[in-house]
DSSP file (Angstrom, degrees, kcal/mol; ACC not computed):
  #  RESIDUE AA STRUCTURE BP1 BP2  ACC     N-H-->O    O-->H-N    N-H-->O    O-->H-N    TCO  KAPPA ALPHA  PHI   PSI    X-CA   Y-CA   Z-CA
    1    1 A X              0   0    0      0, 0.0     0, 0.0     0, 0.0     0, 0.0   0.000 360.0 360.0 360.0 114.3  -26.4   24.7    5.0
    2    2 A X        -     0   0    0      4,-0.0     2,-0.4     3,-0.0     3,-0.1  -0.072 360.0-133.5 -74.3 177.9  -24.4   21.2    4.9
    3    3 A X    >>  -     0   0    0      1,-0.3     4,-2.0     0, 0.0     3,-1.9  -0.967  28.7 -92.9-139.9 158.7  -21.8   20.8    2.2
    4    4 A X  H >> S+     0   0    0     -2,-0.4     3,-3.2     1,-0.3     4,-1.1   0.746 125.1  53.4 -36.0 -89.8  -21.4   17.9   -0.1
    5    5 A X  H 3> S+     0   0    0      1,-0.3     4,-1.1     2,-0.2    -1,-0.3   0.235 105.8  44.0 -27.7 -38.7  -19.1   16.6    2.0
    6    6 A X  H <> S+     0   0    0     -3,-1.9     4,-1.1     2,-0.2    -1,-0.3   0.667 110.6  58.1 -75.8 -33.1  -20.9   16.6    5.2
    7    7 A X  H <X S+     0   0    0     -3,-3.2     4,-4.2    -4,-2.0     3,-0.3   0.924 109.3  49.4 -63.8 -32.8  -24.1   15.2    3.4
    8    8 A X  H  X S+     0   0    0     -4,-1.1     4,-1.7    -5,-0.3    -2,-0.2   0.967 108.3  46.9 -42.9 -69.0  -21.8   12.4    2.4
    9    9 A X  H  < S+     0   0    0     -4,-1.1     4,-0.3     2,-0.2    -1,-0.2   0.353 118.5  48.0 -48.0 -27.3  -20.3   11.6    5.9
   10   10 A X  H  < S+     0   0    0     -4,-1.1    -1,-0.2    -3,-0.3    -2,-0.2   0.796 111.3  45.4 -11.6 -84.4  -23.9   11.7    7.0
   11   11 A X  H  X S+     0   0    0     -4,-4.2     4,-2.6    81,-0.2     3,-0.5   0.668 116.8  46.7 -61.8 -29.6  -25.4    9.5    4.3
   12   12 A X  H  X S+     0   0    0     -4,-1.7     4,-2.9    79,-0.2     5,-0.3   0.851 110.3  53.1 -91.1 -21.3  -22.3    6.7    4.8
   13   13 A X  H  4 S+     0   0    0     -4,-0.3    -1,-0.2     2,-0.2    -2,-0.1   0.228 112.5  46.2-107.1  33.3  -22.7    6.8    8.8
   14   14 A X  H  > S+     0   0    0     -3,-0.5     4,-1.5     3,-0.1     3,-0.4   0.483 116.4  42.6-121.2 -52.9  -26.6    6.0    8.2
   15   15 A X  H  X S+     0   0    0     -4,-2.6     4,-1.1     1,-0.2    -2,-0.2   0.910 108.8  60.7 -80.0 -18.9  -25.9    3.2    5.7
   16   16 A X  H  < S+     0   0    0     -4,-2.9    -1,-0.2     2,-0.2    -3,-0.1   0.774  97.6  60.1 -56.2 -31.8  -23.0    1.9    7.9
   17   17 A X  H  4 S+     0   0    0     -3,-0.4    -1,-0.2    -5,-0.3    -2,-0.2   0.994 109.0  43.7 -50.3 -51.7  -25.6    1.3   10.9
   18   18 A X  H  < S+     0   0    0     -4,-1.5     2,-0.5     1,-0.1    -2,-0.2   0.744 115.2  39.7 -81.9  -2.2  -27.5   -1.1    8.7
   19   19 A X     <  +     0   0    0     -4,-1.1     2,-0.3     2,-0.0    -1,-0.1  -0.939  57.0 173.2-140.1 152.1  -24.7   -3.3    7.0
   20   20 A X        -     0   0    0     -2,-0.5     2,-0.5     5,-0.1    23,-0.1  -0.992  38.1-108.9-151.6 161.2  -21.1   -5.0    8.1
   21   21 A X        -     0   0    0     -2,-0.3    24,-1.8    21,-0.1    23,-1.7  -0.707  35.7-176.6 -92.4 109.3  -19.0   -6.9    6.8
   22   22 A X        -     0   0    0      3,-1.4     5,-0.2    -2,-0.5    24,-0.1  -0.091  47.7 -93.7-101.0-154.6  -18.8  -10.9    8.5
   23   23 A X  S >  S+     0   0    0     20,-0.1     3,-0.6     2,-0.1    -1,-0.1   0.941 126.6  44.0 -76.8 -62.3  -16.3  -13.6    7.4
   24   24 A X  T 3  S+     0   0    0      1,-0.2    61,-0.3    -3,-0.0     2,-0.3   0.794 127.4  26.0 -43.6 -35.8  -18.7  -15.1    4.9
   25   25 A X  T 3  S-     0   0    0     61,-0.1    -3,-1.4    59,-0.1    62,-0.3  -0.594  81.2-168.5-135.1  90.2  -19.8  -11.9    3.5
   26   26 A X    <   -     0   0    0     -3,-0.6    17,-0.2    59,-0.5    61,-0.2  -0.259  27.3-100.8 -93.7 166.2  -17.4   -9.1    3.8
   27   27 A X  E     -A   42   0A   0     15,-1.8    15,-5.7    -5,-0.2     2,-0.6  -0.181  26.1-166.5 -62.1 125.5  -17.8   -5.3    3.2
   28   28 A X  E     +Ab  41  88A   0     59,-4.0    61,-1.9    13,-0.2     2,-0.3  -0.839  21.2 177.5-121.1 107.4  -16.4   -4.2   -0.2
   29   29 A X  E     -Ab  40  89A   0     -2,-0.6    11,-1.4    11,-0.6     2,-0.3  -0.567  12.9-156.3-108.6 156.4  -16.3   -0.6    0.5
   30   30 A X  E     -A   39   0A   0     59,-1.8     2,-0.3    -2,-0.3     9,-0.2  -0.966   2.4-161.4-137.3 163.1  -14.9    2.2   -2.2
   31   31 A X  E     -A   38   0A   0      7,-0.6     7,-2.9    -2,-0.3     2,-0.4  -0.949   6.2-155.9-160.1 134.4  -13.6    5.6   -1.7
   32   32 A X  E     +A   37   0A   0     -2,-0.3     5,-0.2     5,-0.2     2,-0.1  -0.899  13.1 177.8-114.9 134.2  -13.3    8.1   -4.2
   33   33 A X        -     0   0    0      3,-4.2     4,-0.0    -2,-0.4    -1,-0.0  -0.315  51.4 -97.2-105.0-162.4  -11.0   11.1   -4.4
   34   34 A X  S    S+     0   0    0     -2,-0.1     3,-0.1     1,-0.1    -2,-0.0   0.314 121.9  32.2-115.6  33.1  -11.1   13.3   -7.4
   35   35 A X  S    S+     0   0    0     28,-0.0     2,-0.3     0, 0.0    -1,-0.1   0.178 122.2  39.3-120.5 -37.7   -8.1   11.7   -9.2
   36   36 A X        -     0   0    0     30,-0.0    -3,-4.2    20,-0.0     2,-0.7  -0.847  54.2-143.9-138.2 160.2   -8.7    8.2   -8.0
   37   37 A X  E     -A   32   0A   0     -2,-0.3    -5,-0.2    -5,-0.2     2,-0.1  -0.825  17.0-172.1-109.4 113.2  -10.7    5.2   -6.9
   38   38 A X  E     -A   31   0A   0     -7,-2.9    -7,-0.6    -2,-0.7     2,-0.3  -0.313   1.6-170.1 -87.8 155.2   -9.8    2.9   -4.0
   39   39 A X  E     -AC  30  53A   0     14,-1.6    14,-1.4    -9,-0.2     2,-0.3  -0.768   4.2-175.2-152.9 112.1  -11.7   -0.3   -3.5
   40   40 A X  E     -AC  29  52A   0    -11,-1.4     2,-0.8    -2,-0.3   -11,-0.6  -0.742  18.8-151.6-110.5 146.8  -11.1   -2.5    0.1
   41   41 A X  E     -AC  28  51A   0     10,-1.5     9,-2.3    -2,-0.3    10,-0.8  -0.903  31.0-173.8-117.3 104.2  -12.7   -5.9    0.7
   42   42 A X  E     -AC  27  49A   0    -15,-5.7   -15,-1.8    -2,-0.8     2,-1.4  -0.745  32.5-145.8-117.3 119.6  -13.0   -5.9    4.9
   43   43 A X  E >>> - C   0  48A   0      5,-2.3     4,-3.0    -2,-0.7     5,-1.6  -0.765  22.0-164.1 -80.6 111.3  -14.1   -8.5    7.2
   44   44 A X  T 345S+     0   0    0    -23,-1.7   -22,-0.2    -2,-1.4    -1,-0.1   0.718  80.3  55.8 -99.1 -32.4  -15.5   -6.0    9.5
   45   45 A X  T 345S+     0   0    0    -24,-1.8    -1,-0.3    -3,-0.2   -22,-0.1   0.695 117.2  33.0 -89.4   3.9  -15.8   -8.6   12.5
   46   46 A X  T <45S-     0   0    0     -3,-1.0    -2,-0.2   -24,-0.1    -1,-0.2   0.266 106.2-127.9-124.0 -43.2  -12.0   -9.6   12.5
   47   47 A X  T  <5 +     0   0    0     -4,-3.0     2,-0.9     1,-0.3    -3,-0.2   0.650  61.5 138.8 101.6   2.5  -10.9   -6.0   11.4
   48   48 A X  E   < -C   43   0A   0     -5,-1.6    -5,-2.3     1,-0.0     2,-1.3  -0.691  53.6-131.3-106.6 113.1   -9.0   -7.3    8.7
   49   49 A X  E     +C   42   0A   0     -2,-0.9    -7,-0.2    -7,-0.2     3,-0.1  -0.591  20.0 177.8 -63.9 102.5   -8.4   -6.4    5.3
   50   50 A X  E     +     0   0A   0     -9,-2.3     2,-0.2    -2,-1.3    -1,-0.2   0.967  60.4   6.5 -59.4 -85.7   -8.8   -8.9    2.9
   51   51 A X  E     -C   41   0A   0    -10,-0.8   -10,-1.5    30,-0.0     2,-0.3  -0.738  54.2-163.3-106.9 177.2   -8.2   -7.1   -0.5
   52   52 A X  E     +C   40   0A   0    -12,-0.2     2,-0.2    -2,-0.2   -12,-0.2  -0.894   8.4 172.0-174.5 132.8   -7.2   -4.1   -1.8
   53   53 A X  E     +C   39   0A   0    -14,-1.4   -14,-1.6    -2,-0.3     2,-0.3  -0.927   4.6 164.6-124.5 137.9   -7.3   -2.0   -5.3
   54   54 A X    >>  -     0   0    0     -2,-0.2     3,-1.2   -16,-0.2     4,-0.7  -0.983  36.9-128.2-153.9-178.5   -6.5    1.4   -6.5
   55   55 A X  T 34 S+     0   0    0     -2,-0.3   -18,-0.1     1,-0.2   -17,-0.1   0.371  82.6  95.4-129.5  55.2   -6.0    3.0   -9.5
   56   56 A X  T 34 S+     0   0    0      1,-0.1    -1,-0.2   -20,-0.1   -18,-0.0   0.340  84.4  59.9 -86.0   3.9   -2.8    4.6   -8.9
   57   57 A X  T <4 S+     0   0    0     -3,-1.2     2,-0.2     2,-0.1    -2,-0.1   0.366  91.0  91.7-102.3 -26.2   -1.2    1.7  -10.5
   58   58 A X     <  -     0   0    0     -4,-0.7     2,-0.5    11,-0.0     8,-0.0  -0.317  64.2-151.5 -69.7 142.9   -3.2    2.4  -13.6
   59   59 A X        -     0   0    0     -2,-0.2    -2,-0.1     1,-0.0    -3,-0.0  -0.871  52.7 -31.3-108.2 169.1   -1.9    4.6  -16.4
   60   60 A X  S    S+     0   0    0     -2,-0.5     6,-0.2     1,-0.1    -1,-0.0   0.652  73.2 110.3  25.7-163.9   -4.0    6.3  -18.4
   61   61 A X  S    S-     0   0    0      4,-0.1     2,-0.1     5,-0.0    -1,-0.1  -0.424  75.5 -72.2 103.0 156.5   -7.6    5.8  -19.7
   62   62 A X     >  -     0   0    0      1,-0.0     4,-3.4     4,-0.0     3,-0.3  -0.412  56.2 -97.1 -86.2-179.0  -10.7    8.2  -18.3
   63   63 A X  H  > S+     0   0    0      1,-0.2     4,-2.3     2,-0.2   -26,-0.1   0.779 124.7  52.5 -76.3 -19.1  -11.8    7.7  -15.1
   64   64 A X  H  > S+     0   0    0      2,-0.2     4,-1.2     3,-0.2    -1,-0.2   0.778 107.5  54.0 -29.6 -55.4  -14.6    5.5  -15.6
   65   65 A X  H >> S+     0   0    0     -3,-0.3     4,-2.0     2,-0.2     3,-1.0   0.947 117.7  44.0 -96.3 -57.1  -12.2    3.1  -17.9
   66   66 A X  H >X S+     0   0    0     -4,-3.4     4,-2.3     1,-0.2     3,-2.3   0.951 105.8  54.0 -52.4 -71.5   -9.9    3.2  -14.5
   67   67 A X  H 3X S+     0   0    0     -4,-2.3     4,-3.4     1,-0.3    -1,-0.2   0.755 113.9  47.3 -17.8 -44.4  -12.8    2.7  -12.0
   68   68 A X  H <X S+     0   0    0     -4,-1.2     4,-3.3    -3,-1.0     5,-0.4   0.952 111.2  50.1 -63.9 -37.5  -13.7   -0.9  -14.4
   69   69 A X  H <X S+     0   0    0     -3,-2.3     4,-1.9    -4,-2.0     5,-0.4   0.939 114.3  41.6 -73.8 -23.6  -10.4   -1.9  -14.4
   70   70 A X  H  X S+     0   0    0     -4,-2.3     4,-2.1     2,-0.2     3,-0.4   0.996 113.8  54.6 -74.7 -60.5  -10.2   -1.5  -10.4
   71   71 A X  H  X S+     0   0    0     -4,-3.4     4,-1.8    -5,-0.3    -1,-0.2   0.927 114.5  35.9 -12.6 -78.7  -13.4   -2.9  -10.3
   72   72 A X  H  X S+     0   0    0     -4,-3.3     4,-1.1     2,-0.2    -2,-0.2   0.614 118.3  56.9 -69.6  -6.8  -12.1   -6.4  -12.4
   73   73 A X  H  X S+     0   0    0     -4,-1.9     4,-0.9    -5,-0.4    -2,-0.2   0.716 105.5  46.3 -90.0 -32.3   -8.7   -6.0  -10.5
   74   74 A X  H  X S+     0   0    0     -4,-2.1     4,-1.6    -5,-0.4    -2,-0.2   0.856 109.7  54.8 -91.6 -22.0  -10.4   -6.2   -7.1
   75   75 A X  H  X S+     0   0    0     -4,-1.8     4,-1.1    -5,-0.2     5,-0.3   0.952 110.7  47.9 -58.0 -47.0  -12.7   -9.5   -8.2
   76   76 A X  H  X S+     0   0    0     -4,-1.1     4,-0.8     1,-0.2     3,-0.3   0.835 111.6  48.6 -59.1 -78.7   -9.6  -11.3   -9.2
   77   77 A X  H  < S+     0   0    0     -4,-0.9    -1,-0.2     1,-0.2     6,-0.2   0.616 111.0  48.3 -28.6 -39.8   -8.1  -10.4   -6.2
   78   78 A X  H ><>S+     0   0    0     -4,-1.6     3,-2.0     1,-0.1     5,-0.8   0.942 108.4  58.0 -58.8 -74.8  -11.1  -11.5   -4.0
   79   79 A X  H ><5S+     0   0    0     -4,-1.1     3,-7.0     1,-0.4     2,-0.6   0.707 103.8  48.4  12.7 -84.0  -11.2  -14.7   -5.8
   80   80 A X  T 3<5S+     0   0    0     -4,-0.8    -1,-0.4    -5,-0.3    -2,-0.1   0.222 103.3  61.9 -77.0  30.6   -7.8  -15.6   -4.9
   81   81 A X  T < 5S-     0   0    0     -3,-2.0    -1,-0.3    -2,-0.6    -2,-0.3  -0.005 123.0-104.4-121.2  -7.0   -8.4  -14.7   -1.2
   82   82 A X  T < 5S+     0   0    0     -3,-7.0     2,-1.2    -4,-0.4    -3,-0.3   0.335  80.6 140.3  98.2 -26.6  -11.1  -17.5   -1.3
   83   83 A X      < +     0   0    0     -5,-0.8    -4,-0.2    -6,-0.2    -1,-0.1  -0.330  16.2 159.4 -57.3  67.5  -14.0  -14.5   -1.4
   84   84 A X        +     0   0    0     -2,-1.2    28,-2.6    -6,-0.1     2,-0.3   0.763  60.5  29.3 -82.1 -37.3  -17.0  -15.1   -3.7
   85   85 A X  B     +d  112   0B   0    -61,-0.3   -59,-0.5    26,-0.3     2,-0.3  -0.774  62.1 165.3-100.5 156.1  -19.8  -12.7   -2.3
   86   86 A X        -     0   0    0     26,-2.7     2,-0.3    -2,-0.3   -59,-0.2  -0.927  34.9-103.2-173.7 175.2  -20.1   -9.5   -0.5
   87   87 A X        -     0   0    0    -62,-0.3   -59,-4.0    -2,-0.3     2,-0.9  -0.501  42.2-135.7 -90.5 138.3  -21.9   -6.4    0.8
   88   88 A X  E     -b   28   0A   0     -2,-0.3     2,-1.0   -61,-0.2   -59,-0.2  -0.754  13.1-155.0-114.8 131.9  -21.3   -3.8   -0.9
   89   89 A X  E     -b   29   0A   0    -61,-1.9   -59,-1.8    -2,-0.9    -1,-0.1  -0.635  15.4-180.0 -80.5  50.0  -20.4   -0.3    0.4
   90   90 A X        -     0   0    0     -2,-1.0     3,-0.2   -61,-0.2    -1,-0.2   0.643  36.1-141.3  -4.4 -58.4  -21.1    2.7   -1.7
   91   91 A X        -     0   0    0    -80,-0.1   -79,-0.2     1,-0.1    -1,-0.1   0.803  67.5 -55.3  83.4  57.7  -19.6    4.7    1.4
   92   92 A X  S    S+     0   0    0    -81,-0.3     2,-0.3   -80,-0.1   -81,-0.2   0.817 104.5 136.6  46.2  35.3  -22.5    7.6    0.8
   93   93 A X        -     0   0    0     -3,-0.2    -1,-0.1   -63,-0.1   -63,-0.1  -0.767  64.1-115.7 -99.8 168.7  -21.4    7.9   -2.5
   94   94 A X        -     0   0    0     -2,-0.3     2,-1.2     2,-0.1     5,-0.1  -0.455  36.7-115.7 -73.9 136.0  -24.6    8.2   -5.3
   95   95 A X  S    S+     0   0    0      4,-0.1     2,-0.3     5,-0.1    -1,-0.1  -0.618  77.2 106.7-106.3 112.2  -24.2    5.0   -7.4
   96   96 A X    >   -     0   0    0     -2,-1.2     2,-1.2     4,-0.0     3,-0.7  -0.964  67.3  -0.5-162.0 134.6  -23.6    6.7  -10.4
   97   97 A X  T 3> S+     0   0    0      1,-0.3     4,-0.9    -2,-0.3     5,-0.1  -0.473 129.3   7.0 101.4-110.2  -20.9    7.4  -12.7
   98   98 A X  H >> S+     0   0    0     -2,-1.2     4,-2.7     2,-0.2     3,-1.5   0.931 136.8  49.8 -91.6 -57.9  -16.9    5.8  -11.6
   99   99 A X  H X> S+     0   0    0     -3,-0.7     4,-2.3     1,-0.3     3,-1.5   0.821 110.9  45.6 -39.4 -69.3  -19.0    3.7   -8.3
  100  100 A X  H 3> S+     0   0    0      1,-0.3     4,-2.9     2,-0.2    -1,-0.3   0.602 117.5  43.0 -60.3 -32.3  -21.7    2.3  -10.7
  101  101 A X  H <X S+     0   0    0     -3,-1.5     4,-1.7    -4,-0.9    -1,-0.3   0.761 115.1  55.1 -78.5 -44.9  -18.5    1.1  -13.7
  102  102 A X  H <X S+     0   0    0     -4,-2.7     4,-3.2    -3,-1.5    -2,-0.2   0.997 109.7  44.3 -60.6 -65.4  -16.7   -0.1  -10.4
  103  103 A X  H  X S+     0   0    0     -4,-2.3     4,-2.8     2,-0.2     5,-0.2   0.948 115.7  45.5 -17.0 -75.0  -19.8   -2.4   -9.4
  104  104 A X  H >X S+     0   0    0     -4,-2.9     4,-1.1     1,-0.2     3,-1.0   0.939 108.4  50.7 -73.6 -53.9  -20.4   -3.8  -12.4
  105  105 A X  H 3X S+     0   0    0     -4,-1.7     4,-2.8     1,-0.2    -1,-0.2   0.810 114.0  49.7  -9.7 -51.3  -17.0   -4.6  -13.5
  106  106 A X  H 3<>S+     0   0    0     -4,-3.2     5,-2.9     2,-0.2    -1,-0.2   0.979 106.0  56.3 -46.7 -57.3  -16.8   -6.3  -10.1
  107  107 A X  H <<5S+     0   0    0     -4,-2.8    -2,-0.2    -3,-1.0    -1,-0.2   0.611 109.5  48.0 -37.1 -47.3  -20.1   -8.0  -11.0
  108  108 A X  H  <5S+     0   0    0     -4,-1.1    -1,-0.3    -5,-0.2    -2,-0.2   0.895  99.1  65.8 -73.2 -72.4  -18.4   -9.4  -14.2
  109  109 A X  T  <5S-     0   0    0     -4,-2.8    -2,-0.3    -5,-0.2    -1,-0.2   0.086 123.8 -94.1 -59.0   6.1  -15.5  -10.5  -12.5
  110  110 A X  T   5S+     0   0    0      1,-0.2    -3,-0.2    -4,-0.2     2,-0.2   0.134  80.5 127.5 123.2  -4.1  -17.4  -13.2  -10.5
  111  111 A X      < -     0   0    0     -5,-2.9     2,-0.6     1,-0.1   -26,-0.3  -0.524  45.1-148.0 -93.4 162.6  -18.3  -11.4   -6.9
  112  112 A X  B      d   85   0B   0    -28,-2.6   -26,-2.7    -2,-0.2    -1,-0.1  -0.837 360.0 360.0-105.6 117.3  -22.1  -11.6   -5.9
  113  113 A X              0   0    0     -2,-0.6    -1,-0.2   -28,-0.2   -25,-0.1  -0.102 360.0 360.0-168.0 360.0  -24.0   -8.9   -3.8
């Protein structure tokens, strides 16, 4: 018997085989805890963290409302790192729910994958 967790950890180090993050298209990967949502933009072949979001800066709002704002917070941010596209990294979470609100916000906010 797995546990959520382990199916996760599982599921992210099967989609991590197929996709990385170059200079032109880096990994925009999220990680969720069960207060908050993190969001990293990584050029995977340099090691380097580009951007970074979270929404421990936010007050108030459900989590969904955070997840958008984290979402539109981490486009600007690409933006003004020069970043227009990227792959994007679920990190074996379902995309459903805070992920799916982060995405499209992003989506909104100008980045392409």
């Amino acid at each position: 018997m797995t546990t959520k967790i382990e199916r996760r950890i599982k599921i992210k180090t099967r989609v991590r085989g197929h996709i990385s993050g170059t200079a032109e298209r880096p990994r925009m990967t999220v990680f969720r805890s069960n207060k908050q949502i993190y969001v990293q933009i990584i050029d995977d072949l340099a090691g380097k963290t580009l951007a970074s979001a979270s929404s421990t800066a936010i007050e108030g709002g459900a989590k969904k409302e955070q997840a958008a704002k984290v979402g539109a917070e981490i486009a600007k941010k690409a933006q003004e790192a020069g970043v227009t596209s990227v792959v994007f990294d679920r990190n074996g979470y379902l995309y459903h729910g805070r992920i799916k609100e982060l995405a499209d916000a992003a989506r909104n906010g100008g980045l392409k994958f």
